[in-house]
Structures are given as structure tokens and as C-alpha cells.
C-alpha positions in Angstrom: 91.0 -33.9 17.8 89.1 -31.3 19.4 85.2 -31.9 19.7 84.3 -28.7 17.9 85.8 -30.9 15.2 84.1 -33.6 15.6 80.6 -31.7 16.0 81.2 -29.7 12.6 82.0 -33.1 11.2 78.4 -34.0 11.4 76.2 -32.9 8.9 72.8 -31.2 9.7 74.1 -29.9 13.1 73.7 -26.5 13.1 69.3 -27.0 12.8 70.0 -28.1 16.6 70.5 -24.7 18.2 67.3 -23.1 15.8 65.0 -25.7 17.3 66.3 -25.0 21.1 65.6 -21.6 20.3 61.6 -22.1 19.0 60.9 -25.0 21.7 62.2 -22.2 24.6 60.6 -19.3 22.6 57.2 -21.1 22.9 57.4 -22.4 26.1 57.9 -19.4 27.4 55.5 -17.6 25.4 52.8 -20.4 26.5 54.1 -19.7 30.3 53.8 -15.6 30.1 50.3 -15.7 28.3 49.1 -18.8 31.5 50.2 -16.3 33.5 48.9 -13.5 32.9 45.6 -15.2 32.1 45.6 -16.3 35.5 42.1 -15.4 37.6 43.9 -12.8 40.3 42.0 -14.5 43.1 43.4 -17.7 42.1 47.2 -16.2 42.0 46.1 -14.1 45.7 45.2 -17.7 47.1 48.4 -19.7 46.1 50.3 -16.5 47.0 49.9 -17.1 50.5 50.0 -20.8 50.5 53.9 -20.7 52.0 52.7 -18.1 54.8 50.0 -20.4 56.1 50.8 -22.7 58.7 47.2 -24.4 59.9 45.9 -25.5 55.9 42.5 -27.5 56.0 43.2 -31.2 55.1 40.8 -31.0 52.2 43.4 -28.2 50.7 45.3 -30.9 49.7 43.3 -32.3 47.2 43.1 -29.1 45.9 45.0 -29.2 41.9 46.1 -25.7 42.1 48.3 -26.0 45.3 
């Protein structure tokens, strides 16, 4: 037996792909509008995080790095 079989044996199943689908739509939603909400100073700073080589030990603290 094939295991499309045994997954169309199961009752209820097909709800499973509909509520992948909202939990990805709203995640990503939530991500877009954090982005784009984002200070611009705030996304110029972390921009050049990877480019900076001497970082003051107090940056790490720092929540947004």
C-alpha cells in the first residue's frame, strides 16, 4: 500500500495543508509589516554590523545585534 493511501485513509486530513497555509500567511505578514516598521537608523546600524571589525564590548549587550 502506497502512503497516499494511507494518508487519505485518515479522516480530517485535508484541514492540515489550510492551516500551513494561514500560520505561513501570518508569519509572514507579521515579518513584512516588522519590517517595514523598522526605525531606518536602527536597520542602517545592524546593516553594517558584518562590515565592522573593531565592535565596542558594550555592543554586545546590545538586543538588536
Amino acid at each position: 500500500m502506497k502512503f497516499i493511501n494511507y494518508l487519505q485513509s485518515i479522516t480530517g486530513i485535508s484541514i492540515f495543508p489550510l492551516i500551513a497555509l494561514i500560520i505561513f500567511t501570518v508569519f509572514f505578514t507579521a515579518m513584512l509589516i516588522y519590517v517595514f516598521a523598522m526605525d531606518k537608523n536602527t536597520v542602517a546600524r545592524i546593516s553594517h554590523i558584518p562590515l565592522e571589525d573593531n565592535l565596542p564590548s558594550s555592543s554586545f549587550n546590545d538586543p538588536l545585534l
